[in-house]
C-alpha positions as semicolon CSV with decimal commas, in nm:
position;residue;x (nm);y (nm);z (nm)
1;X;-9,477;-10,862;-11,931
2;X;-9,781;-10,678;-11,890
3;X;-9,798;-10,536;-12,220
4;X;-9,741;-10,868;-12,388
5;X;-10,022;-11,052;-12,093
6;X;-10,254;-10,760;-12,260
7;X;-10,174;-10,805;-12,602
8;X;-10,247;-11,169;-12,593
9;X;-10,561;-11,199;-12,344
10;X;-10,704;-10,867;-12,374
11;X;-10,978;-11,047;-12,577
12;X;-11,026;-11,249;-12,292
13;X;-11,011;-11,040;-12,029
14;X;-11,040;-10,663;-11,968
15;X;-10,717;-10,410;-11,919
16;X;-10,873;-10,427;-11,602
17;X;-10,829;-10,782;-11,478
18;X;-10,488;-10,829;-11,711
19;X;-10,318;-10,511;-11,503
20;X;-10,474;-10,636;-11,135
21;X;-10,312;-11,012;-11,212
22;X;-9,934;-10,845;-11,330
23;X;-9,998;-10,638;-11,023
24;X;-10,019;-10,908;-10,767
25;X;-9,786;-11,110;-10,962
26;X;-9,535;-10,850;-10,901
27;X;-9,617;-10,773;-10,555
28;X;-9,544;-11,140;-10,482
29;X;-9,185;-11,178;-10,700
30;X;-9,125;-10,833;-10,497
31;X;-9,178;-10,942;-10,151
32;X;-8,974;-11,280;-10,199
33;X;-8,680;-11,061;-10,381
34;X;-8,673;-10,860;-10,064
35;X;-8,720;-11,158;-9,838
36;X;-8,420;-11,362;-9,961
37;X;-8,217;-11,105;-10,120
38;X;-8,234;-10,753;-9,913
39;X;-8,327;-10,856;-9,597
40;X;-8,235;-11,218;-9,572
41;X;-8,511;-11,289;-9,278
42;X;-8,589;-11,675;-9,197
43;X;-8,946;-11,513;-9,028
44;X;-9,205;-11,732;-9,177
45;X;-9,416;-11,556;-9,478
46;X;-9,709;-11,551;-9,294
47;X;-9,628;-11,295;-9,103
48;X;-9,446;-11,097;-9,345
49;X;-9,668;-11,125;-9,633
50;X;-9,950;-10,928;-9,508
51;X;-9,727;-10,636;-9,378
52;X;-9,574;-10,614;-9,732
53;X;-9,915;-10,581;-9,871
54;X;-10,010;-10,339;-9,628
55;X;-9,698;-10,162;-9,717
56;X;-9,692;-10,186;-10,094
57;X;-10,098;-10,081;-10,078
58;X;-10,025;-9,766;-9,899
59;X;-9,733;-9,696;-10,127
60;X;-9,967;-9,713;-10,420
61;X;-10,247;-9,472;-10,243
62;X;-9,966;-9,224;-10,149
63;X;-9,791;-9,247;-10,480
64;X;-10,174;-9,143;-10,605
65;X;-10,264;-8,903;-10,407
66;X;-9,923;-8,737;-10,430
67;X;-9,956;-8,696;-10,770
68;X;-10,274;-8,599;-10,827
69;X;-10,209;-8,288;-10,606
70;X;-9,946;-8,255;-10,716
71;X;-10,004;-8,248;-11,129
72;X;-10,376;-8,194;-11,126
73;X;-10,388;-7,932;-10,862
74;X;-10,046;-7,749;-10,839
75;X;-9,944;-7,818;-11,241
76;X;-9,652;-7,933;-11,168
77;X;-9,455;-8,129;-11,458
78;X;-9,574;-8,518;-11,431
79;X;-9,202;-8,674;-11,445
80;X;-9,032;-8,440;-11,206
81;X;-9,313;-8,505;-10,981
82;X;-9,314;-8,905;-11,019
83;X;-8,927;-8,813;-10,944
84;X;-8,974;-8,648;-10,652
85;X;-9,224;-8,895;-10,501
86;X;-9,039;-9,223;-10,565
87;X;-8,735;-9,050;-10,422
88;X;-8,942;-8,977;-10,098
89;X;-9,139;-9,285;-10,117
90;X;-8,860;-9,536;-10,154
91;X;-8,667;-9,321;-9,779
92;X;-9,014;-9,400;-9,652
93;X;-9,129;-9,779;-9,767
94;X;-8,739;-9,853;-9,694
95;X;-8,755;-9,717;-9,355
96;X;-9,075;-9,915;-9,294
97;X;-8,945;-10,230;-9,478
98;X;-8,663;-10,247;-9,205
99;X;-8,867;-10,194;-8,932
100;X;-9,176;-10,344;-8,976
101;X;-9,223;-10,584;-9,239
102;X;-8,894;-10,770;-9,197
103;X;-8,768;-10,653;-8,835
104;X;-8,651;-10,962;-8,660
105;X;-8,564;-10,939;-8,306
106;X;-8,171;-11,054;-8,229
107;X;-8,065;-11,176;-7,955
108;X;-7,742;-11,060;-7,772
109;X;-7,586;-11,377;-7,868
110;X;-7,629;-11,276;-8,242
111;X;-7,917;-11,565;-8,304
112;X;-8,180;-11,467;-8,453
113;X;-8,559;-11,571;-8,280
């Protein structure tokens, strides 16, 4: 999709604007994947929304920072290092998924508040 959006528009608009609109995009079709499909929470988006952002924004800055150090500093290859931090990343943003960004609190009846 975003190859095609920049194909098309990139007379239009920069690589810049094209690749910050698929971005968003995507963060959106992500966080209502994970809503109705992973985590199946009926907590209103308002409150989940931001904490997804907040979530998906520090998994971009560590994902950069990781491999920066990692390739630019340590020359390490650049796939076995993207490898290495989307395996830890994905423990982590899963971890933080659960328990932040879509914890709801149940009951002891099993209903969900």
């Amino acid at each position: 999709m975003l190859a095609l959006s920049h194909k098309l528009l990139k007379s239009v608009f920069g690589t810049g604007v094209i690749f910050t609109t698929a971005w968003l995009i995507s963060l959106f079709q992500s966080y209502f994947t994970h809503k109705r499909i992973i985590w199946r929470t009926s907590t209103v988006v308002r409150r989940e929304l931001p904490k997804f952002f907040i979530v998906a924004g520090a998994n971009y800055i560590a994902n950069l920072a990781l491999i920066v150090v990692l390739v630019d500093h340590l020359k390490f290859q650049l796939i076995l290092s993207q490898i290495a931090i989307v395996a830890l990343l994905t423990v982590i943003n899963y971890t933080v998924l659960r328990l932040w960004t879509f914890h709801e609190r149940h009951a002891h009846d099993g209903v969900i508040h």
